[in-house]
LUMDONU-318326 format. One record per residue (C-alpha): residue in one letter; x negated, y negated, z negated. Coordinates in Angstrom, 3 decimals, decimal comma. Example, Ala and Ser with C-alpha at 12.3 -4.5 7.8 and 13.67 -1.06 7.14 Angstrom:
<atoms>
+---+----------+----------+----------+
! r !        u !        v !        w !
+---+----------+----------+----------+
! A !  -12,300 !    4,500 !   -7,800 !
! S !  -13,670 !    1,060 !   -7,140 !
+---+----------+----------+----------+
</atoms>
This chain:
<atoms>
+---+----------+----------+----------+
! r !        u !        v !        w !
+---+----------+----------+----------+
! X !  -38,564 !  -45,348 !   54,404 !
! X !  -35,420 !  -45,350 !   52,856 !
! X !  -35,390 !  -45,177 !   49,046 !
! X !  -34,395 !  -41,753 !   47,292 !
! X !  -31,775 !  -42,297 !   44,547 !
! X !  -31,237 !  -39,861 !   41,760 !
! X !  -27,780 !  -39,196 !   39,775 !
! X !  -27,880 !  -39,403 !   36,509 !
! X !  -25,519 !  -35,972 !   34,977 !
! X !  -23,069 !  -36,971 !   32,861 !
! X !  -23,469 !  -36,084 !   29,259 !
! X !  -20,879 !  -33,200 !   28,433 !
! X !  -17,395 !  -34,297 !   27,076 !
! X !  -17,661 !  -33,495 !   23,194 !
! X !  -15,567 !  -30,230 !   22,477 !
! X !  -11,477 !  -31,542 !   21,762 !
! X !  -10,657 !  -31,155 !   18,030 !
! X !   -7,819 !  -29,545 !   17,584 !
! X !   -5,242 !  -31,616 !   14,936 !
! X !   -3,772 !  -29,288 !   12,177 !
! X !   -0,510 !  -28,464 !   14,345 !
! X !   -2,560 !  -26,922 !   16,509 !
! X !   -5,161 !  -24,917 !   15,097 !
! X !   -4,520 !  -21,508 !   15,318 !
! X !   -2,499 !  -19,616 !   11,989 !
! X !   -4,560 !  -17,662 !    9,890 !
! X !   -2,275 !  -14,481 !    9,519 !
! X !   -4,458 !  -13,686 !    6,582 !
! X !   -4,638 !  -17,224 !    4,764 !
! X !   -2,124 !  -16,442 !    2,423 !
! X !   -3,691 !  -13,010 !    1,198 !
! X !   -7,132 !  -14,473 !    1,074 !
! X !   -5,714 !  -17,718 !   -0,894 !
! X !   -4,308 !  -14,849 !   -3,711 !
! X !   -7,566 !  -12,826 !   -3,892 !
! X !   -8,664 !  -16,642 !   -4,438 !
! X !   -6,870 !  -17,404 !   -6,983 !
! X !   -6,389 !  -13,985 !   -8,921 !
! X !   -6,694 !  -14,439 !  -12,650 !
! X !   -6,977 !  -10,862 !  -14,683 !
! X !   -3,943 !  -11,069 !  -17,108 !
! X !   -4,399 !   -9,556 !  -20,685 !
! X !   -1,358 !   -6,664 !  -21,169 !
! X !   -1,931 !   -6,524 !  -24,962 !
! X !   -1,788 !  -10,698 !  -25,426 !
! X !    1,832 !  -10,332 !  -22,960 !
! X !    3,183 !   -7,648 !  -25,691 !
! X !    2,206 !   -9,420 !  -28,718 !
! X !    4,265 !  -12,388 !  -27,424 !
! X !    7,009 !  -10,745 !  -25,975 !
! X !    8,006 !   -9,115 !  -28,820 !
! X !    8,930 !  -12,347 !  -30,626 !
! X !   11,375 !  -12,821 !  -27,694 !
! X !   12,707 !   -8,881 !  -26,820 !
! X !   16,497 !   -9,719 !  -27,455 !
! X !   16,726 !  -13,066 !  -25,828 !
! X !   15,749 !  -12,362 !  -23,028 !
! X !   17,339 !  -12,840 !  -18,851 !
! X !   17,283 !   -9,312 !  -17,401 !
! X !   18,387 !   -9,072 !  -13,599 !
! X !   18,446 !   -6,384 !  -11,862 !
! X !   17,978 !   -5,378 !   -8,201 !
! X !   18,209 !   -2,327 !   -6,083 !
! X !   15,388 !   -1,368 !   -3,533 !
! X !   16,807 !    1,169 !   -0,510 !
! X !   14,611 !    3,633 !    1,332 !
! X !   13,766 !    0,931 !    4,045 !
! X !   12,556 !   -1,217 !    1,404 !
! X !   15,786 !   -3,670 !    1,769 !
! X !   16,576 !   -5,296 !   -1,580 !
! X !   20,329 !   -5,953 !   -3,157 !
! X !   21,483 !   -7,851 !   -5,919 !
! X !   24,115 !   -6,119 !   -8,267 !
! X !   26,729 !   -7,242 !  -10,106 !
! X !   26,994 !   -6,103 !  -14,188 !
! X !   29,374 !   -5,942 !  -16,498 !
! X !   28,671 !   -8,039 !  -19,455 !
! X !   29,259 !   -4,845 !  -21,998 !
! X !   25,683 !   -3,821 !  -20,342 !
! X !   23,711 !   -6,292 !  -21,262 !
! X !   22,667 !   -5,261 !  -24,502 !
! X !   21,585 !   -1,800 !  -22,745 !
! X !   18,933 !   -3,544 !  -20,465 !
! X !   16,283 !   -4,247 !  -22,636 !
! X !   15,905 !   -0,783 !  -24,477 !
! X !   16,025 !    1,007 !  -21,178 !
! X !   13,802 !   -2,107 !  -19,698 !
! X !   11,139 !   -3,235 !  -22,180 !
! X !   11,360 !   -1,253 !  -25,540 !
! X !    9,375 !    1,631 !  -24,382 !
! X !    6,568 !   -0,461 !  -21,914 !
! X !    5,784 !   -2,685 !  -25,854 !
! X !    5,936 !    0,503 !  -27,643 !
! X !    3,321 !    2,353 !  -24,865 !
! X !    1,398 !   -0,796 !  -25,033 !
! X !    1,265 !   -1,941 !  -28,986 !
! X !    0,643 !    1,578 !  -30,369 !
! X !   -1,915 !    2,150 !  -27,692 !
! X !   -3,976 !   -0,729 !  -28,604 !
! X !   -4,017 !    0,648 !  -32,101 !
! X !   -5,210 !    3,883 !  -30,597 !
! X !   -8,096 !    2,425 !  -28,207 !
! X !   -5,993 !    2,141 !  -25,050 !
! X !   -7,812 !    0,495 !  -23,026 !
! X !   -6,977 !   -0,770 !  -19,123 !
! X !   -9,219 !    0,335 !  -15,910 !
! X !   -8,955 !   -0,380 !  -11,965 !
! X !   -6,380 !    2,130 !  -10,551 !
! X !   -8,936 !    2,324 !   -7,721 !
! X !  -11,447 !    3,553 !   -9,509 !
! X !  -10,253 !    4,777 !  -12,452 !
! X !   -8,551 !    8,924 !  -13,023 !
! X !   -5,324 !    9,340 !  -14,771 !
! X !   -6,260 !   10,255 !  -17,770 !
! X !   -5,147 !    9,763 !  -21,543 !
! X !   -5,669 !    6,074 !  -23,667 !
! X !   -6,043 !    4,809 !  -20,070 !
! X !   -3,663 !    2,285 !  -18,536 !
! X !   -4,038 !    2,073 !  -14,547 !
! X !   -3,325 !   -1,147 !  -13,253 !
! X !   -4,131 !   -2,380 !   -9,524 !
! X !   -3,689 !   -5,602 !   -7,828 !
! X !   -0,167 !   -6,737 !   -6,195 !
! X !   -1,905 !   -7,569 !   -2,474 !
! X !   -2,852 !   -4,188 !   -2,614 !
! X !    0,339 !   -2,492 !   -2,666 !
! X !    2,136 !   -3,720 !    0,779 !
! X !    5,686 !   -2,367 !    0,025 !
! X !    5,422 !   -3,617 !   -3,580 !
! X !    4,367 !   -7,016 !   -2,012 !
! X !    7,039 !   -6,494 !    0,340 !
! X !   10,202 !   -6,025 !   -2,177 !
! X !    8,811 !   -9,445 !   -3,883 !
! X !    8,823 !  -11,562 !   -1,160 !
! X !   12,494 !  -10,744 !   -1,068 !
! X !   12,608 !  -12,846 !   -4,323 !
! X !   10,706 !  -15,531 !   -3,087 !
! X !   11,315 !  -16,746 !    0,108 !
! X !   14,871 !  -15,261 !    0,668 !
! X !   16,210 !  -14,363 !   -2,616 !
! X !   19,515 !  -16,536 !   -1,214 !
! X !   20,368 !  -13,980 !    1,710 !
! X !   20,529 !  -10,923 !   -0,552 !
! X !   23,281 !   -9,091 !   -0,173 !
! X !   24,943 !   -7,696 !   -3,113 !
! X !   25,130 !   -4,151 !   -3,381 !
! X !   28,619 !   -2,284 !   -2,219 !
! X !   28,925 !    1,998 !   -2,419 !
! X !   31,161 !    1,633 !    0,086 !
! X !   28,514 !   -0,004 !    2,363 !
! X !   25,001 !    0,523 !    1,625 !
! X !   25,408 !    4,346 !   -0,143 !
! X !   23,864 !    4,776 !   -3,551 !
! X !   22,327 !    7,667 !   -1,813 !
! X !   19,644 !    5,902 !    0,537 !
! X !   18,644 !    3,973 !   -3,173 !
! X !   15,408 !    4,599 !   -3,823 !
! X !   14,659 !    2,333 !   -7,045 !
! X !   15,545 !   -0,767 !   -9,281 !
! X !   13,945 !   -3,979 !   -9,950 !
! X !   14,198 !   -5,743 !  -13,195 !
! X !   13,347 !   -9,796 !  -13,106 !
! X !   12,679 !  -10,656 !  -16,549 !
! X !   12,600 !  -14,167 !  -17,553 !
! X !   12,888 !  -16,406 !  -20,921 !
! X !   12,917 !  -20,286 !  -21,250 !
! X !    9,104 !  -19,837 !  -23,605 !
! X !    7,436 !  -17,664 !  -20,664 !
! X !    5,830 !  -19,410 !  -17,947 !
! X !    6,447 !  -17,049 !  -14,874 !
! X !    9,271 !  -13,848 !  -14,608 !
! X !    7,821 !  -10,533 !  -14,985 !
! X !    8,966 !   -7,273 !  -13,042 !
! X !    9,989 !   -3,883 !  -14,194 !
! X !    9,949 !   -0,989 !  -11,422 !
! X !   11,664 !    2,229 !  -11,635 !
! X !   12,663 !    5,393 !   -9,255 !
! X !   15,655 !    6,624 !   -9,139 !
! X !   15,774 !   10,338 !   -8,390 !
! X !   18,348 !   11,488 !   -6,249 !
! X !   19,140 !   13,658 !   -8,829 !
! X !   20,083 !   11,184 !  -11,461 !
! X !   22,475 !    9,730 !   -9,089 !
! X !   26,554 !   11,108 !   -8,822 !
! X !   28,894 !    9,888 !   -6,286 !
! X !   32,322 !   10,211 !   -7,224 !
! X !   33,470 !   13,339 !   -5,385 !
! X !   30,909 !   15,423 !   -6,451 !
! X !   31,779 !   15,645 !  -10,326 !
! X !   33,777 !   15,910 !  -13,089 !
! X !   34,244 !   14,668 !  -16,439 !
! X !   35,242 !   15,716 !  -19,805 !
! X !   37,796 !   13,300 !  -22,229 !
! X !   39,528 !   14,717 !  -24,867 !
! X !   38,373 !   18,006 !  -24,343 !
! X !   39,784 !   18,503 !  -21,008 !
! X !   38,226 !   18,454 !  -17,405 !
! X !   39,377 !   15,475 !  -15,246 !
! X !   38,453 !   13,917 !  -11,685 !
! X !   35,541 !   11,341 !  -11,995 !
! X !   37,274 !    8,192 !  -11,025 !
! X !   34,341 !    6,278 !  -10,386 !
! X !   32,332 !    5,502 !   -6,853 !
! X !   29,138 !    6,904 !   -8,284 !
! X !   27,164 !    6,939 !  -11,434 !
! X !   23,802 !    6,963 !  -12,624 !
! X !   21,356 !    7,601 !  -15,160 !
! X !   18,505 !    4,831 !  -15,401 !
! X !   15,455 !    6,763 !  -16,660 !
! X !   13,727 !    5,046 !  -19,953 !
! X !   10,213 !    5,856 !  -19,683 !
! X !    8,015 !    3,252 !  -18,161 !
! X !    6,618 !    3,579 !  -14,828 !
! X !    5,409 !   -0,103 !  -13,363 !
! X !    5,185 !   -3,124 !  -14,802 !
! X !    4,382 !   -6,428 !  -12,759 !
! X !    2,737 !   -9,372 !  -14,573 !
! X !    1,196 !  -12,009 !  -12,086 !
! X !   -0,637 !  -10,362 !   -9,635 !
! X !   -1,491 !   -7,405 !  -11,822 !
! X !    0,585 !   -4,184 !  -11,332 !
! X !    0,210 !   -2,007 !  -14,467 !
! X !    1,076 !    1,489 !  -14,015 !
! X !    1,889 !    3,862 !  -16,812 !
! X !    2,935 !    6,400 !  -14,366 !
! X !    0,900 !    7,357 !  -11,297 !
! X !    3,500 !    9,703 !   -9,443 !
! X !    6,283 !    7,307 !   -9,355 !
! X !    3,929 !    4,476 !   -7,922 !
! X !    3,430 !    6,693 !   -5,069 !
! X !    7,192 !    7,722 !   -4,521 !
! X !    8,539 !    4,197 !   -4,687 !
! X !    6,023 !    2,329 !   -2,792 !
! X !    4,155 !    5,193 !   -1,097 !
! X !    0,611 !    3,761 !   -2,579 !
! X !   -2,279 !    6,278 !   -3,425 !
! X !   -4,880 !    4,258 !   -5,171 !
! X !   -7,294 !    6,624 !   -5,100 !
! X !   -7,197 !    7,699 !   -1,785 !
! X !   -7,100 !    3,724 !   -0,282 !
! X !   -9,982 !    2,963 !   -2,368 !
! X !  -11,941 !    5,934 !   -0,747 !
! X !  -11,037 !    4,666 !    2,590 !
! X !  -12,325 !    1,224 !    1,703 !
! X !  -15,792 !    2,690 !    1,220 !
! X !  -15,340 !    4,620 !    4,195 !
! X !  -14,746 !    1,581 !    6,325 !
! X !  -17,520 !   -0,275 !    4,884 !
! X !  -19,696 !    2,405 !    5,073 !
! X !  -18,620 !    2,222 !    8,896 !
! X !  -18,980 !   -0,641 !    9,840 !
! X !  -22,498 !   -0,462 !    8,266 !
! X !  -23,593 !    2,184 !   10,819 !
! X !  -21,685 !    1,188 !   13,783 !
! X !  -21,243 !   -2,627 !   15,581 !
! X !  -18,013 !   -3,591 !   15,768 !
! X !  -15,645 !   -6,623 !   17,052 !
! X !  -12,376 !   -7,260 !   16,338 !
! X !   -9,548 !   -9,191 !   17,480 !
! X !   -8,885 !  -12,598 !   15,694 !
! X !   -7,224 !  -12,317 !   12,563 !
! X !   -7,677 !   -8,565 !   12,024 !
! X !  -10,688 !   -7,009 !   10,739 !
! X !  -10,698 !   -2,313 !   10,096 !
! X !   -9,571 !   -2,853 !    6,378 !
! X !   -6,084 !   -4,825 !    7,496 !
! X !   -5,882 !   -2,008 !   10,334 !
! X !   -6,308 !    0,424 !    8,358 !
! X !   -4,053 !   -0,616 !    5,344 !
! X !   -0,675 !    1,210 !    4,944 !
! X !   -1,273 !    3,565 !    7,971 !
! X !   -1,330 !    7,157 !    5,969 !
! X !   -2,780 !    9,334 !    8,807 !
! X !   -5,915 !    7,269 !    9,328 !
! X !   -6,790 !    7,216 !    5,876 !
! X !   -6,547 !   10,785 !    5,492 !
! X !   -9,046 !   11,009 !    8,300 !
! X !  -11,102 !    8,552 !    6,585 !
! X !  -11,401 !   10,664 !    3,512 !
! X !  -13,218 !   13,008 !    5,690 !
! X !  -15,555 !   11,124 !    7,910 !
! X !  -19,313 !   10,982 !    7,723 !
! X !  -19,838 !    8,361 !    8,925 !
! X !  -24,014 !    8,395 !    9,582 !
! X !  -23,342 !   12,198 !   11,306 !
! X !  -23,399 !   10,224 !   14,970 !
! X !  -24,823 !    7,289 !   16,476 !
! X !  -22,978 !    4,827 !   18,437 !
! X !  -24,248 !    5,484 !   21,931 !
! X !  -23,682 !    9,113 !   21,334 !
! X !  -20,219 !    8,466 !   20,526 !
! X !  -19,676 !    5,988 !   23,483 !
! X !  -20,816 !    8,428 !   25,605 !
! X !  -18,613 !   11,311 !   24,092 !
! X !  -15,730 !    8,580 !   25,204 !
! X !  -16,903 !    8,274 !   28,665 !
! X !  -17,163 !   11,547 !   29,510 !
! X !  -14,020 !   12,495 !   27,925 !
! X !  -12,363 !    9,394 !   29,880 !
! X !  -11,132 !    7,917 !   26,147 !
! X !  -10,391 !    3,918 !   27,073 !
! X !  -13,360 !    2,690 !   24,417 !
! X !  -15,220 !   -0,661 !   25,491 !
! X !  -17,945 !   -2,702 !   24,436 !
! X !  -19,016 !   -6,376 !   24,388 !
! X !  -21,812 !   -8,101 !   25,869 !
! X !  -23,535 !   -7,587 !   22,847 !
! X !  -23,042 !   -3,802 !   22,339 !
! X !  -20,228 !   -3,994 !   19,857 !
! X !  -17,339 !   -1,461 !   20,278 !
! X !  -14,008 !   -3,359 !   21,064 !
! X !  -11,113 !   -2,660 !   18,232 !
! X !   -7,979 !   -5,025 !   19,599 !
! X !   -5,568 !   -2,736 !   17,953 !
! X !   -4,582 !    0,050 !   16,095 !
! X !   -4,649 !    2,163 !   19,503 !
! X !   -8,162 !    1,360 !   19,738 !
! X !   -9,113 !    2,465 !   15,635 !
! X !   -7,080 !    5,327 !   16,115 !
! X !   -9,317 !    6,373 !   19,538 !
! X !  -12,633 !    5,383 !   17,544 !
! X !  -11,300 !    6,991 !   14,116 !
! X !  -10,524 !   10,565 !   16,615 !
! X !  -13,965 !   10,121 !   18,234 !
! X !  -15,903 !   10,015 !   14,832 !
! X !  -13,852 !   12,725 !   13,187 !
! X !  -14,720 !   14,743 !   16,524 !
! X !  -10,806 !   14,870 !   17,336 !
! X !  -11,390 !   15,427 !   21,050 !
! X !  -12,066 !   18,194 !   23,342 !
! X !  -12,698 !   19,293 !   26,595 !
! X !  -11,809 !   23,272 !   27,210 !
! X !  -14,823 !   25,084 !   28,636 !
! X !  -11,857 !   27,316 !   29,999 !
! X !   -9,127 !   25,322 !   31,510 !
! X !  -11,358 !   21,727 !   32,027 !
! X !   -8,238 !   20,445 !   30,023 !
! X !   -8,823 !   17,784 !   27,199 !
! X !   -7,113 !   17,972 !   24,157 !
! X !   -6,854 !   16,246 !   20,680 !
! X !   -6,555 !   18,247 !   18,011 !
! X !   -3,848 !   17,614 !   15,591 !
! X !   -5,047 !   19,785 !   12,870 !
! X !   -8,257 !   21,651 !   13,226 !
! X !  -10,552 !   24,667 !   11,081 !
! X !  -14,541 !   25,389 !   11,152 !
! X !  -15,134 !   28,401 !   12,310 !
! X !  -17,458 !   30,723 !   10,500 !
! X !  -19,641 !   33,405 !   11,383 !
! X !  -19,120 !   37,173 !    9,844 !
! X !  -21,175 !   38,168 !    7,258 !
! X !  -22,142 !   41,098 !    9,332 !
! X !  -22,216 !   39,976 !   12,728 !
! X !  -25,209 !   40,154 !   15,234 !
! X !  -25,350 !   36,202 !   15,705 !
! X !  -25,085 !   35,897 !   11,750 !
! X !  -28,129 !   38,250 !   11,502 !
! X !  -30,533 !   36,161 !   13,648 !
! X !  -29,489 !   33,189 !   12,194 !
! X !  -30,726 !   34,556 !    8,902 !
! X !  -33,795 !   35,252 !   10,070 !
! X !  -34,512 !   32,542 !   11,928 !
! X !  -34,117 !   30,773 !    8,381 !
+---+----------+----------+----------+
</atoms>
C-alpha cells in the first residue's frame, strides 16, 4: 500500500499595506478637515475691535471677472483714504447699531431675510466664493494685474477687498458687485469742467457702491445683502439647503452606491438644474424596484450592485435617477417614441366634464 500524503494549503499572504505615497487621495480631505475645524466667529466682538484700528488699516483690492478669474489692481495713493469709508464704515455701522437694536445672526440656510437678522453661511458652502479665495492662497503670485485694454472692465463682475492690520490675526474679505451699470468706458461719456462739456479722457470709470453686501471672517460668510450673494457667486441658500434635505431624505428611501470619493450631496452641489428638480421631488411617492423597472422598460442605462443598490458613478447617472424620480420620462402611447420632458404641466380635469362627474361620485 503506498502511503497517501496530504498538502498542507498555504496560509493566505496578509493583504499589502499600502505606504502613504500610495494610498489613494481623498478629493474631499481638505473640505472635511474645514468642517473639522470650523470655529463660529462672533461679528459683534470683530466690530468692537476693529474700530480701534479703522484708519490704519492695509486695504487691497482685487477684481473678480465673470469666469471667476481674479486680478490684482494697481491704485493711486490719493485713493487710499477712500477705501475704508466705501470698505468698512458702513459693515461697523450695520453691525454696532444693530447690536444696540437686538440684531442678532442666524444660518443663511435656514434662516428668511428678514429685519434685525444678519444671514451668514459657511465659506465651503459657497463653491465660487471658495473658488475666488483659493486664488489668494495657493496662487496669489500668478495674478495678473488688471489692464482695460486686455481683460475689459465690462466682463467685471465684482471686487475683493483683503483687509489686514499688524494687531489682527488673519485678513478679512469684503465682497461687492459691480453692476454693469455703474461701470463707463471711455467712449461712451462725457464730462463736465468748468461748465462746459468735454470728451472723457479716461479708459473707463466706475462707481464702487457703499452699502455692504458680504463680509468674510474665517470661514464665516456674513451677508447683509441676499441678492448680491446670489449675483456674484450664483449661491441660493435657501434653495441648497432644501436640496440637502431632499438628498437625505433620498437616500433614506432608496439604496444607493457611489463612486469613491463622491457621495449625491458633492454631485449635486453647484449644479442649478438638479436642485431645482430636487425642490420638487417626493421622494417616498415610488419604490425602488418600481423605478428600476420604469428604467428598464424605458431602456434608461440604470444598474445595480450585487446587493441591490442603484449605481451613481457620475453626474450622468444622478441626472438619469433624478429624471426617473421626478417622472421626467415618457414613452408616447402614439408614436412608441420616448421622450424627456424638459418642462412639463399636470393636467386637470374640467369642472364640468363627464370623467370629472364620476370621479365625484365615486368620492
Amino acid at each position: 500500500m503506498t502511503e497517501e500524503t496530504h498538502t498542507v494549503p498555504e496560509a493566505p499572504a496578509a493583504p499589502a499595506v499600502l505606504t502613504r505615497q500610495e494610498q489613494p487621495e481623498d478629493i474631499l480631505g481638505a473640505e472635511k478637515a474645514e468642517l473639522a475645524n470650523y470655529k463660529e466667529t462672533d461679528v459683534f466682538a470683530w466690530a468692537n475691535n476693529l474700530v480701534q484700528f479703522k484708519d490704519e488699516l492695509k486695504i487691497e483690492l482685487f477684481l473678480i471677472n465673470k469666469n471667476y478669474v481674479v486680478y490684482r489692481t494697481n491704485m493711486a495713493k490719493e485713493l487710499d483714504r477712500q477705501l475704508e469709508p466705501i470698505f468698512i464704515d458702513q459693515i461697523l455701522e450695520y453691525v454696532l447699531e444693530g447690536a444696540a437694536e437686538g440684531l442678532v445672526v442666524r444660518g443663511f440656510e435656514e434662516a428668511e431675510e428678514e429685519k434685525k437678522v444678519l444671514q451668514r453661511t459657511q465659506l465651503p458652502n459657497v463653491d465660487k466664493a471658495k473658488e475666488v479665495l483659493n486664488w489668494l492662497e495657493t496662487q496669489e503670485h500668478e495674478i495678473e494685474l488688471f489692464v482695460e485694454e486686455e481683460h475689459d472692465f465690462k466682463r467685471i463682475k465684482g471686487i475683493m477687498a483683503r483687509v489686514t492690520h499688524d494687531k489682527i490675526d488673519k485678513p478679512f474679505y469684503v465682497f461687492k458687485v459691480l453692476p454693469q451699470s455703474q461701470i463707463m468706458k471711455g467712449k461712451q461719456g462725457w464730462m463736465v469742467r468748468g461748465g462746459k462739456f468735454m470728451a472723457f479722457d479716461a479708459d473707463a470709470a466706475v462707481r464702487i457702491p457703499t452699502e455692504p453686501q458680504m463680509l468674510l471672517l474665517d470661514q464665516d460668510l456674513y451677508v447683509f445683502n441676499q441678492t448680491k450673494l446670489k449675483q456674484l457667486f450664483g449661491y441660493d441658500a435657501k434653495e441648497s439647503y432644501i436640496a440637502q434635505q431632499k438628498v437625505a431624505e433620498i437616500e433614506a428611501n432608496f439604496k444607493l452606491t457611489f463612486d469613491a470619493g463622491v457621495s449625491m450631496q458633492t454631485l449635486v452641489k453647484d449644479k442649478k438644474s438638479l436642485i431645482k428638480k430636487l425642490q420638487k421631488i417626493n421622494p417616498y411617492g415610488v419604490k425602488q424596484q418600481a423605478l428600476m423597472d420604469h428604467s428598464e422598460e424605458l431602456g434608461i442605462d440604470l444598474m445595480e450592485d450585487d446587493g441591490g443598490s442603484i449605481i451613481i458613478m457620475d453626474t450622468k447617472d444622478l441626472t438619469k435617477f433624478v429624471n426617473l424620480l421626478n417622472d421626467d420620462y415618457i414613452e408616447s402611447a402614439l408614436t412608441g417614441q420616448r421622450y424627456e420632458i424638459v418642462k412639463k404641466k399636470l393636467l386637470k380635469l374640467d369642472e364640468g366634464s363627464e370623467e370629472n362627474m364620476l370621479l365625484k361620485e365615486v368620492m
